[in-house]
CHARMM internal coordinates of N, CA and C (Angstrom, degrees):
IC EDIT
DIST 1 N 1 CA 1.4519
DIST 1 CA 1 C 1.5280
ANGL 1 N 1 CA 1 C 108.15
DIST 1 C 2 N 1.3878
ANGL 1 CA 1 C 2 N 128.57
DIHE 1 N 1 CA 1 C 2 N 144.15
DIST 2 N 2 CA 0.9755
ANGL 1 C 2 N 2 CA 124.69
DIHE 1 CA 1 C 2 N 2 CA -150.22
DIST 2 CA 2 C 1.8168
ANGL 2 N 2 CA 2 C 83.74
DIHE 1 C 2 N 2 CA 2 C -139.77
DIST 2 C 3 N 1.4285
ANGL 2 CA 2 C 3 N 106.62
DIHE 2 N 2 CA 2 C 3 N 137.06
DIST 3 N 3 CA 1.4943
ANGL 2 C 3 N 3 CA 120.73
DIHE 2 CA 2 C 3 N 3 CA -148.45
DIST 3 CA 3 C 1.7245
ANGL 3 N 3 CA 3 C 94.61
DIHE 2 C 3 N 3 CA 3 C -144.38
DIST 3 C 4 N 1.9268
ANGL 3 CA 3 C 4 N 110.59
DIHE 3 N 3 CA 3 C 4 N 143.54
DIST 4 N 4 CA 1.0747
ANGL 3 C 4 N 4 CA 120.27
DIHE 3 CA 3 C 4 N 4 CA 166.97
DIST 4 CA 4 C 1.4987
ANGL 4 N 4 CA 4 C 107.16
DIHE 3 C 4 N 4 CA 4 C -146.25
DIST 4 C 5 N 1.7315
ANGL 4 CA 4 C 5 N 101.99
DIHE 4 N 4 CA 4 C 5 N 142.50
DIST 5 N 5 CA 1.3625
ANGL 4 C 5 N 5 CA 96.26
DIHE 4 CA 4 C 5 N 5 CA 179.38
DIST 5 CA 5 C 1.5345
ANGL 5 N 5 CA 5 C 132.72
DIHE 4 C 5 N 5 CA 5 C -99.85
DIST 5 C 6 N 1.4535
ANGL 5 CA 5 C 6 N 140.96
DIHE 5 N 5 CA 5 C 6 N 172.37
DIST 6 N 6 CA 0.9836
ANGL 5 C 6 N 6 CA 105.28
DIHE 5 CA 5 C 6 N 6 CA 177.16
DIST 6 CA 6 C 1.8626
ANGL 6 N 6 CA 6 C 101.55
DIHE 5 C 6 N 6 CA 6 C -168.82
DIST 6 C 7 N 1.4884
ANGL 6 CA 6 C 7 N 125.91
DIHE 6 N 6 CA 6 C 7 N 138.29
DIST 7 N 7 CA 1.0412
ANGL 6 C 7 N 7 CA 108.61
DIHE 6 CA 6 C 7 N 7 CA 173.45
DIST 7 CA 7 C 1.6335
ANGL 7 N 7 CA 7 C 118.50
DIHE 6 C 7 N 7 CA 7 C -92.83
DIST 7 C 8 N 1.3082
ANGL 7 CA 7 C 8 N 132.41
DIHE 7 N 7 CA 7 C 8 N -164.10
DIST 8 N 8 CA 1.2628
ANGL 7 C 8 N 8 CA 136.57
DIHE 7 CA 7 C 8 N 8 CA -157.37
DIST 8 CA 8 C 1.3386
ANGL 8 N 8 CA 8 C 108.08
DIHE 7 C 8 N 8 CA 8 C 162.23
DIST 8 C 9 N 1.3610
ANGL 8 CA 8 C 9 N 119.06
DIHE 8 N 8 CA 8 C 9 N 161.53
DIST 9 N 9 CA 1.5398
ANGL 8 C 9 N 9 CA 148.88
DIHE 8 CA 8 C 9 N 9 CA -177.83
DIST 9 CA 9 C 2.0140
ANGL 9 N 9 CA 9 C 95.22
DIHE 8 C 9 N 9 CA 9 C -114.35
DIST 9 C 10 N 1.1815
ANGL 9 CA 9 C 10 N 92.09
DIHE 9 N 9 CA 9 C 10 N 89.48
DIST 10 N 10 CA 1.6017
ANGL 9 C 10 N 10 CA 108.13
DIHE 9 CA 9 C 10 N 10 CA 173.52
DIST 10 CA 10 C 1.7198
ANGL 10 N 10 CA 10 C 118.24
DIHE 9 C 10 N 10 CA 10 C -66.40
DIST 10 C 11 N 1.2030
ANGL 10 CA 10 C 11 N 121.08
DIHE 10 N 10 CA 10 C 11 N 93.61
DIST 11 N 11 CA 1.4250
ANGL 10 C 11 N 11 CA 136.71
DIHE 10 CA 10 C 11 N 11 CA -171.89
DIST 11 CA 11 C 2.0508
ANGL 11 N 11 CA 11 C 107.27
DIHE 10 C 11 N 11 CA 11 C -53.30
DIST 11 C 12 N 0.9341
ANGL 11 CA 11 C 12 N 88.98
DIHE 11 N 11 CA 11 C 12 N -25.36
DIST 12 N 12 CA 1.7713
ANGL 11 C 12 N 12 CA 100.20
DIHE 11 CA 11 C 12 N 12 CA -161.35
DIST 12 CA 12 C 1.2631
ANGL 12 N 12 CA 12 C 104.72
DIHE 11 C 12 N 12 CA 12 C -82.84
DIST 12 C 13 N 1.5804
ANGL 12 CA 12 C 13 N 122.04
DIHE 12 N 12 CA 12 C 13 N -52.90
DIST 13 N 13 CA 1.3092
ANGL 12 C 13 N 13 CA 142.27
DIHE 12 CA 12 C 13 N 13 CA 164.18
DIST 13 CA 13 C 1.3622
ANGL 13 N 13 CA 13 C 112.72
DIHE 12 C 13 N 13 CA 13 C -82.09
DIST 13 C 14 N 0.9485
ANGL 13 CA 13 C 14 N 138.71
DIHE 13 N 13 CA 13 C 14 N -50.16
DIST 14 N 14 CA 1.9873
ANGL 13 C 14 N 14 CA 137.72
DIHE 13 CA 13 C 14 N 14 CA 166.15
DIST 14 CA 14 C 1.2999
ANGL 14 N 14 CA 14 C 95.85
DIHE 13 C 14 N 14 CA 14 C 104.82
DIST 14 C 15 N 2.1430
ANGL 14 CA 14 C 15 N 124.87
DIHE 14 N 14 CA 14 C 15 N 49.45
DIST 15 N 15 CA 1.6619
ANGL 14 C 15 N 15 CA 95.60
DIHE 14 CA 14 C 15 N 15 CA -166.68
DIST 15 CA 15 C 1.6619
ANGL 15 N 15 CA 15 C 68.92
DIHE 14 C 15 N 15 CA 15 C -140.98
DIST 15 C 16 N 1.1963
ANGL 15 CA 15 C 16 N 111.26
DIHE 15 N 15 CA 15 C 16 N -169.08
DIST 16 N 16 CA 1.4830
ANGL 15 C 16 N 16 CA 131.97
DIHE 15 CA 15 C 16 N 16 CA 178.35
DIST 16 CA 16 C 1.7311
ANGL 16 N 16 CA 16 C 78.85
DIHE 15 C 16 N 16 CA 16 C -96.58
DIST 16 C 17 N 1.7016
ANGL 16 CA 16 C 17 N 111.12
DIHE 16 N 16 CA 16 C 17 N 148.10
DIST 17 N 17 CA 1.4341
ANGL 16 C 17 N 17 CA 114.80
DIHE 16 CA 16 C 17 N 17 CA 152.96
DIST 17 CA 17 C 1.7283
ANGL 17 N 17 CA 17 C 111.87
DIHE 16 C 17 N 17 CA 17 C -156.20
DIST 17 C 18 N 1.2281
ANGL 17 CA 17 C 18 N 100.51
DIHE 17 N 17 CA 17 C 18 N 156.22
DIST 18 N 18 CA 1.6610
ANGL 17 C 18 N 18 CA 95.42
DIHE 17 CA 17 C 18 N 18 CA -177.84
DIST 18 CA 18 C 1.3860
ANGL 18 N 18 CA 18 C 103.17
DIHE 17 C 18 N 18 CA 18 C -116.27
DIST 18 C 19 N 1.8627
ANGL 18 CA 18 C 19 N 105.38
DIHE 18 N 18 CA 18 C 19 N 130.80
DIST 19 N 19 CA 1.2019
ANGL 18 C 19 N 19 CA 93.50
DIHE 18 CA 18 C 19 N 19 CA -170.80
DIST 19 CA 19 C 1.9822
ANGL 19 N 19 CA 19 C 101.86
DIHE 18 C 19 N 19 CA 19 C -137.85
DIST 19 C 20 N 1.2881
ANGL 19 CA 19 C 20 N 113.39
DIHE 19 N 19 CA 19 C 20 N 158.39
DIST 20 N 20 CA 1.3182
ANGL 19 C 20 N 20 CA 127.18
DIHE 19 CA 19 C 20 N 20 CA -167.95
DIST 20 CA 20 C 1.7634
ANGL 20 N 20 CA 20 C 115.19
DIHE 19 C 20 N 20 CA 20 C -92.13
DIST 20 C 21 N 1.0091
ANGL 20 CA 20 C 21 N 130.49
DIHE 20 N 20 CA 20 C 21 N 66.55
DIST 21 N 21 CA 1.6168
ANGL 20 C 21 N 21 CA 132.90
DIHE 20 CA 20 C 21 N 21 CA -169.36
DIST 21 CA 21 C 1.6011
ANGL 21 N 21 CA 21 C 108.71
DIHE 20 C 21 N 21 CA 21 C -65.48
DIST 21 C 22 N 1.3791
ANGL 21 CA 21 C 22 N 128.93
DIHE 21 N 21 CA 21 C 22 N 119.91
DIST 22 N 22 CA 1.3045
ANGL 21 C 22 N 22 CA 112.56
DIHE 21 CA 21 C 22 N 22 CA 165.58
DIST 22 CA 22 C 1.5233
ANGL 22 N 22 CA 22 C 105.17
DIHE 21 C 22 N 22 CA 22 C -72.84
DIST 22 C 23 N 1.4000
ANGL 22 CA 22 C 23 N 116.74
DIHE 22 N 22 CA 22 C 23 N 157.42
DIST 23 N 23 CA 1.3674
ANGL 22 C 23 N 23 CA 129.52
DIHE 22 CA 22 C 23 N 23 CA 178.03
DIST 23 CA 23 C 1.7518
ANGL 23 N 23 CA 23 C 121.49
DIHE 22 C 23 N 23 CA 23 C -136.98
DIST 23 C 24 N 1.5886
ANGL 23 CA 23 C 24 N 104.32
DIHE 23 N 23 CA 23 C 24 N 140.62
DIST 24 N 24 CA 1.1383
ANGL 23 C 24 N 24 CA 98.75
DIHE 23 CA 23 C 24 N 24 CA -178.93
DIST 24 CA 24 C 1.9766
ANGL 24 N 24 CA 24 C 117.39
DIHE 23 C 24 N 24 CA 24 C -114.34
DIST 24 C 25 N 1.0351
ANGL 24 CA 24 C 25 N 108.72
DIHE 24 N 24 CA 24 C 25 N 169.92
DIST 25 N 25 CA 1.1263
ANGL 24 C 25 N 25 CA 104.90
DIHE 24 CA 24 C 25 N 25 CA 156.98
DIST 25 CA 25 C 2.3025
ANGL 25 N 25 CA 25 C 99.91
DIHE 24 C 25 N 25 CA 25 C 111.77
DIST 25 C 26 N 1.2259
ANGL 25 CA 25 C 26 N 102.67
DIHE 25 N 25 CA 25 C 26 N -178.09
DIST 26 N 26 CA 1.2915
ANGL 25 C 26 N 26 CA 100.26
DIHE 25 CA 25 C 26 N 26 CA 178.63
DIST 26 CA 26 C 1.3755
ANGL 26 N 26 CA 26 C 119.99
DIHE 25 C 26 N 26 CA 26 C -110.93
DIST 26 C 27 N 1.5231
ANGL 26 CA 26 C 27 N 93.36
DIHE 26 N 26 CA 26 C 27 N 152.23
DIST 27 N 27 CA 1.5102
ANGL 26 C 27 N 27 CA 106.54
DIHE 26 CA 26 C 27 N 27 CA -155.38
DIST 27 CA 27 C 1.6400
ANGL 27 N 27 CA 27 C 109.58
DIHE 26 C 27 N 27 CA 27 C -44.15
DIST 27 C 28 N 1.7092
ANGL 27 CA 27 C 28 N 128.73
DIHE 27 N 27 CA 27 C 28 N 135.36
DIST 28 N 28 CA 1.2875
ANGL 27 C 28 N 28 CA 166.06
DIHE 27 CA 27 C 28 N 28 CA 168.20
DIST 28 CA 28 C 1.8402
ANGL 28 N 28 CA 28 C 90.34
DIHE 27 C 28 N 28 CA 28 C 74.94
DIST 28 C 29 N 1.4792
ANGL 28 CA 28 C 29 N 119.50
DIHE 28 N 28 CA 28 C 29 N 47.48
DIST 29 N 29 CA 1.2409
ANGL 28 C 29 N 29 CA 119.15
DIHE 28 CA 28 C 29 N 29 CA 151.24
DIST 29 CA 29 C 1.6660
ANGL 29 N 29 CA 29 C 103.93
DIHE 28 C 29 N 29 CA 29 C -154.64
DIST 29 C 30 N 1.1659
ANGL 29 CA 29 C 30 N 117.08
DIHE 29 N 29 CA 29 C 30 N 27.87
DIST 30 N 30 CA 1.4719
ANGL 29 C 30 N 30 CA 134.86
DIHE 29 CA 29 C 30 N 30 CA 171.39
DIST 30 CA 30 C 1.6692
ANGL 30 N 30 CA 30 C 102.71
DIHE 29 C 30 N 30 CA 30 C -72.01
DIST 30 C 31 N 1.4934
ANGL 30 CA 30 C 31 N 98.65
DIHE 30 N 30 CA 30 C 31 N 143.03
DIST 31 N 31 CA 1.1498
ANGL 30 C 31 N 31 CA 114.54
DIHE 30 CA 30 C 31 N 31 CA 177.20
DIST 31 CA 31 C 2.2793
ANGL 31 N 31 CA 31 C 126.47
DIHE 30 C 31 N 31 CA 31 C -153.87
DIST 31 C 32 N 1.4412
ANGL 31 CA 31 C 32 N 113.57
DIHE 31 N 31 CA 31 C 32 N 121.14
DIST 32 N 32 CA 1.0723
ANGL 31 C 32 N 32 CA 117.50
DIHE 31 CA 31 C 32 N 32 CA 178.00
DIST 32 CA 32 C 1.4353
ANGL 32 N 32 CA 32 C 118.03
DIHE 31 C 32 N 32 CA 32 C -25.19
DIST 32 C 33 N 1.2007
ANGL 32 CA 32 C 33 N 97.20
DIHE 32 N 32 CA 32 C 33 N 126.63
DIST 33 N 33 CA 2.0703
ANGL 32 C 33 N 33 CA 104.95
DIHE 32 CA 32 C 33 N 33 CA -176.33
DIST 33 CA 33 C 1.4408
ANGL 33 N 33 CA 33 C 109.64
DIHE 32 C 33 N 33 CA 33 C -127.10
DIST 33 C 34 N 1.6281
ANGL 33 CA 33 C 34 N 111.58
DIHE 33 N 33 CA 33 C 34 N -5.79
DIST 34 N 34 CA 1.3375
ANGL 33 C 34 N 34 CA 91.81
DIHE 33 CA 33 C 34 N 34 CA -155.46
DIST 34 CA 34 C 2.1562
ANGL 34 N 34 CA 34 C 92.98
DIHE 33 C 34 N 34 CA 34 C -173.40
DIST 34 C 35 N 1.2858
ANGL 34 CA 34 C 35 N 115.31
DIHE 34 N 34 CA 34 C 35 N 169.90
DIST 35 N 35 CA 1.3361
ANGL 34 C 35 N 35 CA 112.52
DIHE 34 CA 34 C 35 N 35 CA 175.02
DIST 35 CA 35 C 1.1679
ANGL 35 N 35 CA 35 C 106.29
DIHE 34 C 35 N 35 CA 35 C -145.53
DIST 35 C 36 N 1.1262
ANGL 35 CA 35 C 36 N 119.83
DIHE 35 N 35 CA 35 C 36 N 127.77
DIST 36 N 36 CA 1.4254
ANGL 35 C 36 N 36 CA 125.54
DIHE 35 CA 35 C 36 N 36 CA -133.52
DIST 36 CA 36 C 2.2492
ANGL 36 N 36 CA 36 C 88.91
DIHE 35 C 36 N 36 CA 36 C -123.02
DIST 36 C 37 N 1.2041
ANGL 36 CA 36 C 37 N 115.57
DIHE 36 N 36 CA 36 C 37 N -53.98
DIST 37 N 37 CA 1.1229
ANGL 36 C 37 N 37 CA 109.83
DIHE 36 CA 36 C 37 N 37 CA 172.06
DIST 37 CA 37 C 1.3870
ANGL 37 N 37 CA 37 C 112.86
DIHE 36 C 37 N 37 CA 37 C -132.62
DIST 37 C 38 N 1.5276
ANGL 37 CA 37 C 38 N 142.29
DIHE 37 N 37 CA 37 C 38 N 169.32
DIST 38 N 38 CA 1.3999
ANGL 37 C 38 N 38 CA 130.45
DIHE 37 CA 37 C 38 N 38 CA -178.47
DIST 38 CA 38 C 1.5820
ANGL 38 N 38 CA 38 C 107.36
DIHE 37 C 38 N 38 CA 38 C -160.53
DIST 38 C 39 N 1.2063
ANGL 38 CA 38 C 39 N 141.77
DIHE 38 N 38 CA 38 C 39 N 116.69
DIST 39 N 39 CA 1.5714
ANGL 38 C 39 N 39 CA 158.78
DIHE 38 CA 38 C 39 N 39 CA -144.80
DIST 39 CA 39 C 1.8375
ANGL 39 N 39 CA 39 C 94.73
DIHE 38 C 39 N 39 CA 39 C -83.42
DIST 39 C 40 N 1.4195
ANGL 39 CA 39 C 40 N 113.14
DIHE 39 N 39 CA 39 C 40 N -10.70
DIST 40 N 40 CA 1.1584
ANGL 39 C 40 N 40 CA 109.61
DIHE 39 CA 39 C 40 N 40 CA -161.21
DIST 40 CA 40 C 1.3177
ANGL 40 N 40 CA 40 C 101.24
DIHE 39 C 40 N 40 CA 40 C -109.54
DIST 40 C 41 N 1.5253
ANGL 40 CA 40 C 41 N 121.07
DIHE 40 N 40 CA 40 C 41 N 14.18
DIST 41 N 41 CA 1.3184
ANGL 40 C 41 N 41 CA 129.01
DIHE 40 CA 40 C 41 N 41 CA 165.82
DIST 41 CA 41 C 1.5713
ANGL 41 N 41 CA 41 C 125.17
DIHE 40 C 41 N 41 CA 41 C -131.54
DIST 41 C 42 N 1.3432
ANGL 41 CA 41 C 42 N 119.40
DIHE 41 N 41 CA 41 C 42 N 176.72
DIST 42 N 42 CA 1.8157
ANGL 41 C 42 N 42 CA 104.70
DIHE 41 CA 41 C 42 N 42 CA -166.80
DIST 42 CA 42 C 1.3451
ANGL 42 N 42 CA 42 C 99.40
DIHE 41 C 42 N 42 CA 42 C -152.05
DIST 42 C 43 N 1.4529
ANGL 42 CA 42 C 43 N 121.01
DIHE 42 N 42 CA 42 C 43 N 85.75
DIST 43 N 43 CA 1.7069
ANGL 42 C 43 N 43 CA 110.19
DIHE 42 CA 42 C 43 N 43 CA 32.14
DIST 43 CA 43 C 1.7535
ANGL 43 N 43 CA 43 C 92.75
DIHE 42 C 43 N 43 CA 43 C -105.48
DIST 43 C 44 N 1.5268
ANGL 43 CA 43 C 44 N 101.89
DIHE 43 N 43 CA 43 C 44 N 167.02
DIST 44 N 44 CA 1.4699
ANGL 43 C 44 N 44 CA 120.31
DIHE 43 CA 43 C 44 N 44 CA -166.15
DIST 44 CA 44 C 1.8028
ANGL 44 N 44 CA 44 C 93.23
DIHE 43 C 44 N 44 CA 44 C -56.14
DIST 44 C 45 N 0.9029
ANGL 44 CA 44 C 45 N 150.03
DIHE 44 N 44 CA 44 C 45 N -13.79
DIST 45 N 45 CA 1.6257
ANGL 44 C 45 N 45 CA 136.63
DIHE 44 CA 44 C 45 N 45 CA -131.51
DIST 45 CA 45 C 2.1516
ANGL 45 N 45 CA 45 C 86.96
DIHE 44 C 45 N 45 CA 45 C -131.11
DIST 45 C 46 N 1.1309
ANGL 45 CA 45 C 46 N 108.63
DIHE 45 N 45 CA 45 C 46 N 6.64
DIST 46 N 46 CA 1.5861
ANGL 45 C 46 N 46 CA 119.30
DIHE 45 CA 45 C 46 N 46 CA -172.29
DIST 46 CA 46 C 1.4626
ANGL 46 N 46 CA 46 C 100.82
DIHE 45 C 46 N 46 CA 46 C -119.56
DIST 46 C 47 N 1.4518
ANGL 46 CA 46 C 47 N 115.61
DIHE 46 N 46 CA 46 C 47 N 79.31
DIST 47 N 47 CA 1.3551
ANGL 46 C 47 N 47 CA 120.22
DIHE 46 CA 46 C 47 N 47 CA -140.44
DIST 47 CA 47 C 1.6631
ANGL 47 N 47 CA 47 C 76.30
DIHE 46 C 47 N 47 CA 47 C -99.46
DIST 47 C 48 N 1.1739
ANGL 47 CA 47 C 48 N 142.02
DIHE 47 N 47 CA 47 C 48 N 157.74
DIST 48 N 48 CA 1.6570
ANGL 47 C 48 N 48 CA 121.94
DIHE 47 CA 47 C 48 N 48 CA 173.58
DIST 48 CA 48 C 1.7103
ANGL 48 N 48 CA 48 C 89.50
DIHE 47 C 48 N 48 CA 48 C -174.08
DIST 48 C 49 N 1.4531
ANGL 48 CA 48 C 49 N 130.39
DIHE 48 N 48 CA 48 C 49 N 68.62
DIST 49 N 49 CA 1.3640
ANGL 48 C 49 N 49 CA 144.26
DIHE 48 CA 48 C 49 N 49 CA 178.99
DIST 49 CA 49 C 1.5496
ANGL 49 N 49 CA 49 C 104.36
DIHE 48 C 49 N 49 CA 49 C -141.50
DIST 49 C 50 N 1.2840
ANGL 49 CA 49 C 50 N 133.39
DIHE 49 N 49 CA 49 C 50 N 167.46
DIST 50 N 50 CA 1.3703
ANGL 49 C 50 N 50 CA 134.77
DIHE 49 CA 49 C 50 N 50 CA 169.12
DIST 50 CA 50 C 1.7589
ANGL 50 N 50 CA 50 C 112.47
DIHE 49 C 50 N 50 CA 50 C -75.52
DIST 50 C 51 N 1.5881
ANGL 50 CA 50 C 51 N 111.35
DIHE 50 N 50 CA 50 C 51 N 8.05
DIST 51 N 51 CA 1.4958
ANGL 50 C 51 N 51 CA 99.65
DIHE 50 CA 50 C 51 N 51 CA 177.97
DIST 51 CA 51 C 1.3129
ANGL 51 N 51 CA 51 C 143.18
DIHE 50 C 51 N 51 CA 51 C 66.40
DIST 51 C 52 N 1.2517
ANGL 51 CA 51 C 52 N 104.03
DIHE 51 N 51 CA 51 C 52 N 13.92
DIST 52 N 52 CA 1.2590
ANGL 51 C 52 N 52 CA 134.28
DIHE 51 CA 51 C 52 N 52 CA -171.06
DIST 52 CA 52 C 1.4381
ANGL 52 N 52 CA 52 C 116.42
DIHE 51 C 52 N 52 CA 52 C -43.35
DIST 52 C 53 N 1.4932
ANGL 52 CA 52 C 53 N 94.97
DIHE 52 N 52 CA 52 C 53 N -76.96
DIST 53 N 53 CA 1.8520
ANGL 52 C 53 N 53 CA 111.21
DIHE 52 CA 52 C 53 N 53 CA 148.02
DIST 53 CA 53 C 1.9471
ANGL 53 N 53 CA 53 C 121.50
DIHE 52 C 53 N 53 CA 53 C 1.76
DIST 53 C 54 N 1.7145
ANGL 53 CA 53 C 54 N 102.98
DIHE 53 N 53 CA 53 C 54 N -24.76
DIST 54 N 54 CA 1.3569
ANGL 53 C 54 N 54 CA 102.17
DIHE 53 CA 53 C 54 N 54 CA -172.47
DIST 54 CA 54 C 1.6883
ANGL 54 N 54 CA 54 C 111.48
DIHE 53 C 54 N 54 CA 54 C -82.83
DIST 54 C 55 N 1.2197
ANGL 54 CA 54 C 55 N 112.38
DIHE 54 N 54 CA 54 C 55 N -7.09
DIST 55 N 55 CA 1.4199
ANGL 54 C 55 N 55 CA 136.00
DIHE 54 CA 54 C 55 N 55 CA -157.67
DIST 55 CA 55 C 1.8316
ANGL 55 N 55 CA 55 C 103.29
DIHE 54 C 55 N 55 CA 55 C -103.04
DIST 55 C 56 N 1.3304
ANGL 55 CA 55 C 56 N 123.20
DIHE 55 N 55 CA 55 C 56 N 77.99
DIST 56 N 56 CA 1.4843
ANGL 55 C 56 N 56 CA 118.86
DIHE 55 CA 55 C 56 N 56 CA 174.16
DIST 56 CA 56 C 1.7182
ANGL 56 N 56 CA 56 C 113.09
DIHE 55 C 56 N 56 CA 56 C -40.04
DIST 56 C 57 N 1.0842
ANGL 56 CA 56 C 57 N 117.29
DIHE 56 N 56 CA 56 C 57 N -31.27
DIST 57 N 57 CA 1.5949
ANGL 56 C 57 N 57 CA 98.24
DIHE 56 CA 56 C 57 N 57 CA 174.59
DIST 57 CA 57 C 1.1704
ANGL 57 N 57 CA 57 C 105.91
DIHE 56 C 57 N 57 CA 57 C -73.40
DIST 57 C 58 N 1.3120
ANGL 57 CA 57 C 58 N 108.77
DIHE 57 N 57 CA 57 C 58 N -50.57
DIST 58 N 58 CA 1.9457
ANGL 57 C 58 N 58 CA 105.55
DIHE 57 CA 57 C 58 N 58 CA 177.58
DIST 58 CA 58 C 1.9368
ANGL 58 N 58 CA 58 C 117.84
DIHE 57 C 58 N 58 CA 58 C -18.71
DIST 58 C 59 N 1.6791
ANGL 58 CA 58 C 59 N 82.51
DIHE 58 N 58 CA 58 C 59 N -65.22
DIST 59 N 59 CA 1.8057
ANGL 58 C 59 N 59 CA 97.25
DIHE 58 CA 58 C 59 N 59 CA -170.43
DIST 59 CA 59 C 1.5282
ANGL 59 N 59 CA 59 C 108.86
DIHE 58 C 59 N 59 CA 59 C -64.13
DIST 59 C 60 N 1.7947
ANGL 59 CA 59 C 60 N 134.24
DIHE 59 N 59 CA 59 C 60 N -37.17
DIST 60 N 60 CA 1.1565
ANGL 59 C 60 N 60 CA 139.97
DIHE 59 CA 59 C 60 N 60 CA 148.77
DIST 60 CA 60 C 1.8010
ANGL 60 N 60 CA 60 C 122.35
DIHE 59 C 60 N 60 CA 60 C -30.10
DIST 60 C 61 N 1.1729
ANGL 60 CA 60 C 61 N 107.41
DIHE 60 N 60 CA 60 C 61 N -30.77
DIST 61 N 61 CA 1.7245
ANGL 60 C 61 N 61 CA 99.92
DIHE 60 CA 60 C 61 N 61 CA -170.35
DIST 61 CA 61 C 1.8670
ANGL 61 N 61 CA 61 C 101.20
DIHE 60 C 61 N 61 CA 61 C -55.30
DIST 61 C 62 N 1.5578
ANGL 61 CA 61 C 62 N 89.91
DIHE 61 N 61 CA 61 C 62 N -52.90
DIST 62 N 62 CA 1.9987
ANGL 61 C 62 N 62 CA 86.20
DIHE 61 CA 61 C 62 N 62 CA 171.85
DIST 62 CA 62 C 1.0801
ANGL 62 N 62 CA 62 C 134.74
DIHE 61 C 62 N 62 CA 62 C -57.27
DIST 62 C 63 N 1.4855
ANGL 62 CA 62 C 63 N 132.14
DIHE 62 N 62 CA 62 C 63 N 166.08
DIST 63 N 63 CA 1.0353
ANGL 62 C 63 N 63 CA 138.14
DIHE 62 CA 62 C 63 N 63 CA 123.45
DIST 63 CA 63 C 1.3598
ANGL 63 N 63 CA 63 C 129.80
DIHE 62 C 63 N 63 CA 63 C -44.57
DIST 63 C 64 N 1.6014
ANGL 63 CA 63 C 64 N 122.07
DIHE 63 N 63 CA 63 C 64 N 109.69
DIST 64 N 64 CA 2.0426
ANGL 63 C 64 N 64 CA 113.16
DIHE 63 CA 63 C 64 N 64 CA 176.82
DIST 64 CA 64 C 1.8178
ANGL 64 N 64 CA 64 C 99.40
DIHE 63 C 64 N 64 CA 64 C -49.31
DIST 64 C 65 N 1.3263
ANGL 64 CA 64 C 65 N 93.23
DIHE 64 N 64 CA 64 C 65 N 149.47
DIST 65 N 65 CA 1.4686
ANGL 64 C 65 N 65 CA 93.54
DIHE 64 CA 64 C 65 N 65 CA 163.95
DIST 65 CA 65 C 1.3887
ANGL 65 N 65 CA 65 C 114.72
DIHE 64 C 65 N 65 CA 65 C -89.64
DIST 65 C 66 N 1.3930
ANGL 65 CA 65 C 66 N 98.93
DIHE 65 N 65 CA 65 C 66 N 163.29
DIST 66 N 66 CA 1.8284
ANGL 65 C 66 N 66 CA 120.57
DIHE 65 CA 65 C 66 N 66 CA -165.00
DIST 66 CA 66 C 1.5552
ANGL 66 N 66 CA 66 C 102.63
DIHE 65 C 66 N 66 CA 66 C -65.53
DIST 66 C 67 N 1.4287
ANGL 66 CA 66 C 67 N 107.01
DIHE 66 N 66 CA 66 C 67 N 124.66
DIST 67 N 67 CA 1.2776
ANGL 66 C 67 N 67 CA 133.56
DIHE 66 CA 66 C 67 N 67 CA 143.89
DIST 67 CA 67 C 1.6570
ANGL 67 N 67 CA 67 C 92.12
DIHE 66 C 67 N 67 CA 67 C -15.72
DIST 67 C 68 N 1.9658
ANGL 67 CA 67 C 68 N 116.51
DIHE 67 N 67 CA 67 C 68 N 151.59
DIST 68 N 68 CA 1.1576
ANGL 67 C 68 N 68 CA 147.85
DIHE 67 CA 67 C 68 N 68 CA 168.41
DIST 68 CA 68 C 1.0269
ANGL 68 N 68 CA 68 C 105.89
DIHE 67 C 68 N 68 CA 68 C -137.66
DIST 68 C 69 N 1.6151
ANGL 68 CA 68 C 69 N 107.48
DIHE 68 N 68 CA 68 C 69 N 105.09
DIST 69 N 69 CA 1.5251
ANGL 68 C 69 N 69 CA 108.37
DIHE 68 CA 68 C 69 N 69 CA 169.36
DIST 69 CA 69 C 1.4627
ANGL 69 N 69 CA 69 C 96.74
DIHE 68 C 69 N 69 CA 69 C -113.57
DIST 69 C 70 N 1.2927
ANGL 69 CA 69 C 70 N 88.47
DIHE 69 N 69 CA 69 C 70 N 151.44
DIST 70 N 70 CA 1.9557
ANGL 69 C 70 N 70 CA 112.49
DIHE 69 CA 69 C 70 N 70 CA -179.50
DIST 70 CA 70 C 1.7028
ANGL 70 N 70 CA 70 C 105.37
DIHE 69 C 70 N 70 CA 70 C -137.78
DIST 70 C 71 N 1.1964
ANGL 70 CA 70 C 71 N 106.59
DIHE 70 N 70 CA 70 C 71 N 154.40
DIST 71 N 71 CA 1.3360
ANGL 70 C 71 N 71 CA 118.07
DIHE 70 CA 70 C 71 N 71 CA -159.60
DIST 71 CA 71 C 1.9212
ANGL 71 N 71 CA 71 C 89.25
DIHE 70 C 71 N 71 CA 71 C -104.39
END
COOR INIT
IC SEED 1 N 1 CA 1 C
IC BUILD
């Protein structure tokens, strides 16, 4: 299984989450099939949302949230 990671501003939940998509297809025409783990659940691997997240326009409607810089 062939896996990519990725963070995001989660619309459904309203939190930052990092999540693990399996992906198919060949390399620089690969595409999300599946969600394999998600920070916005406990434990991450109890994925239990409609998956929405798999849909790049979906995750586009937001704004990413702001960078945290610390000294």
């Amino acid at each position: 299984m062939k896996t990519t990671h990725s963070v995001f501003r989660c619309a459904l939940t309203e939190r930052d989450v990092e999540v693990l998509f399996e992906v198919q297809g060949i390399p620089g025409l690969r595409r999300r099939c599946g969600v394999v783990n998600c920070t916005a659940f406990d434990p991450p691997t109890a994925v239990a949302c409609s998956r929405r997240c798999l849909d790049s326009a979906f995750r586009r409607q937001w704004k990413p949230a702001l960078p945290v810089h610390t000294r």
